[in-house]
C-alpha positions in Angstrom: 6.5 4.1 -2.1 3.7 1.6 -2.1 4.4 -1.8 -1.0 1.5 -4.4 -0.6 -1.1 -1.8 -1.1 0.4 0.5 1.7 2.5 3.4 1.9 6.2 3.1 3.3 8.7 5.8 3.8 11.9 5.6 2.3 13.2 5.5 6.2 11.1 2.9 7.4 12.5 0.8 4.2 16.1 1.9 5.1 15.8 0.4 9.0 14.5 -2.5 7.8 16.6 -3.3 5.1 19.8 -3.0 7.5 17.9 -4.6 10.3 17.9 -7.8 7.9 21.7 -7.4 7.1 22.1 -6.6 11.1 20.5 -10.0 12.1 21.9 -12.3 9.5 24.9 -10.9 9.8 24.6 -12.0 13.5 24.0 -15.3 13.1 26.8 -15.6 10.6 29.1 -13.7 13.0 27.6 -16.2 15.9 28.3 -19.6 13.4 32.1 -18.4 13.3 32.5 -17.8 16.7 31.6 -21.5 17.2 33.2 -22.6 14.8 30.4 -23.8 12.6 30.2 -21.0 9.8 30.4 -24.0 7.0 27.6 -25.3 7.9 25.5 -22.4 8.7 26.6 -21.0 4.7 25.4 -24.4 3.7 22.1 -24.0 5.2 21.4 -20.5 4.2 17.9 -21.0 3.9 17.5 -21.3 8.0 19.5 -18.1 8.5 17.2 -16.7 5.7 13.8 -18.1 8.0 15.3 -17.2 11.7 15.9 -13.5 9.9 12.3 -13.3 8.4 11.0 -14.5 12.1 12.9 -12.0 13.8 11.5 -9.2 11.4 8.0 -10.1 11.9 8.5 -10.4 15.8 9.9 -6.7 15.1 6.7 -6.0 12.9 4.1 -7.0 15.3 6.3 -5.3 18.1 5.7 -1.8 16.1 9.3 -1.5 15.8 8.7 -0.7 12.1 6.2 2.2 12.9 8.6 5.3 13.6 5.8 7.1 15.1 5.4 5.0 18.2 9.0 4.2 18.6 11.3 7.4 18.2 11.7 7.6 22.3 14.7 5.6 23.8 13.3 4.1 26.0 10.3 2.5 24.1 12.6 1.3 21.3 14.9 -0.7 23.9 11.3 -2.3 25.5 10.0 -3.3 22.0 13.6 -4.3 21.0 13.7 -7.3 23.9 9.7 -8.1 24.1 10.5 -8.9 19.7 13.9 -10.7 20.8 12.2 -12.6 23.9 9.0 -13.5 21.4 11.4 -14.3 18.5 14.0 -16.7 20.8 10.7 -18.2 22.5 9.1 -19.0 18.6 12.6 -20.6 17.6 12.9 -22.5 20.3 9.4 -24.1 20.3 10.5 -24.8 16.5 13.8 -26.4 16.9 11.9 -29.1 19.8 9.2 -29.7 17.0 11.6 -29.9 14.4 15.5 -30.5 15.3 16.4 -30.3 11.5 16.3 -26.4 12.1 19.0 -26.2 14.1 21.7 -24.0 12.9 24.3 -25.2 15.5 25.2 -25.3 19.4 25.0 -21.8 20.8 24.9 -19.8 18.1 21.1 -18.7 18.3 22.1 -17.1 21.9 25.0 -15.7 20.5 23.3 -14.3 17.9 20.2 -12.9 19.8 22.8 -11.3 22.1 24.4 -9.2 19.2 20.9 -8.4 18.1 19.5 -7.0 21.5 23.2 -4.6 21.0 23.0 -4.1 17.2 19.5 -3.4 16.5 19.4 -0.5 19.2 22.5 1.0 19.0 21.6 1.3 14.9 18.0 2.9 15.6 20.1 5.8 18.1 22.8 6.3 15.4 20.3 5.9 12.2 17.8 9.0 14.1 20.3 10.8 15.0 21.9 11.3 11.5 18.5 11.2 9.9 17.5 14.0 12.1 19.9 16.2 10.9 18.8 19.8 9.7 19.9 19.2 6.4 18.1 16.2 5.7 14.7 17.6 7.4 12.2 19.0 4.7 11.2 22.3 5.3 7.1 22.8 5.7 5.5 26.4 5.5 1.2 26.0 5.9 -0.7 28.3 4.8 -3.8 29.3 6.9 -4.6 29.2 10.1 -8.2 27.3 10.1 -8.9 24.2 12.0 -7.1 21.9 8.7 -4.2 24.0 8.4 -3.7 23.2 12.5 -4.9 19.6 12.1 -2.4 19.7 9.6 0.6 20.8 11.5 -0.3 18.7 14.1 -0.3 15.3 13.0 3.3 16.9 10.7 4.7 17.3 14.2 3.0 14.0 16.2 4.8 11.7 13.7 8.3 10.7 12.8 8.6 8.8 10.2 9.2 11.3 7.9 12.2 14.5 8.6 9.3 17.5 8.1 9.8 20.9 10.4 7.3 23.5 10.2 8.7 26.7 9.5 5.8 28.7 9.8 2.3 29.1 9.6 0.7 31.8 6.8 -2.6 33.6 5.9 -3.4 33.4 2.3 -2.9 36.8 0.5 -5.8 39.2 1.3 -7.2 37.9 3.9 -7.3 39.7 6.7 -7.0 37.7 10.7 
């Protein structure tokens, strides 16, 4: 699928499509635990910005590129270094401008759900994605220096479920 002139898997859409519904579903979560989800459902349009803030921290963060972050470890670095840019960017806002405020404590509360939410969907999202009935099965055919370019840059990335089966000689030609 293209979107703004650039190719995007149908899994990088999926994480961050839920990864939206994760985070404002957060901060709503966070309003009613203080006992200000009124308010927060009448000011929609800050739960809308603080998500669209969060998700570009996450962008520049190359949590959106499933290529660099498919290791555990590097998803949970990226996941706190977008959280601690995104809480440092809202609060420089809300000094500059106090109308931004959602309410009292629910930004924490909220960030806290995130830094569970967001990795505990990435581990359960590749794990089911990985499954071999959703992988697509890859057979090359050659052996040149493309066909194992090829197969190398099939296995280096992630963002898409490919296995290579095999490797094959086109017929009648000899090794």
């Amino acid at each position: 699928m293209q979107v703004f002139n650039r190719h995007v898997s149908g899994r990088g859409l999926t994480v961050f499509g839920f990864e939206t519904l994760l985070i404002s579903g957060s901060i709503l979560i966070a309003a009613q635990v203080h006992n200000s989800l009124p308010a927060a459902v009448n000011a929609l349009w800050k739960i809308v910005l603080v998500t669209a803030l969060c998700e570009l921290c996450f962008y520049y963060n190359d949590l959106y590129d499933l290529t660099l972050v498919h290791a555990k470890r590097e998803l949970l670095v990226r996941v706190l270094q977008a959280a601690g840019a995104a809480a440092i960017v809202l609060a420089v806002v809300s000094v500059l401008l106090p109308s931004l405020i959602i309410g009292r404590g629910i930004l924490l509360t909220s960030l806290m759900m995130v830094l569970i939410a967001v990795p505990a969907w990435r581990l359960i999202f590749d794990g089911v994605t990985r499954d071999a009935h959703l992988v697509e099965r890859v057979l090359l055919l050659g052996t040149g220096t493309m066909a194992r370019t090829v197969g190398d840059q099939i296995r280096a990335q992630h963002e898409y479920a490919y296995q290579i089966v095999g490797r094959r000689l086109p017929a009648g030609r000899a090794q």
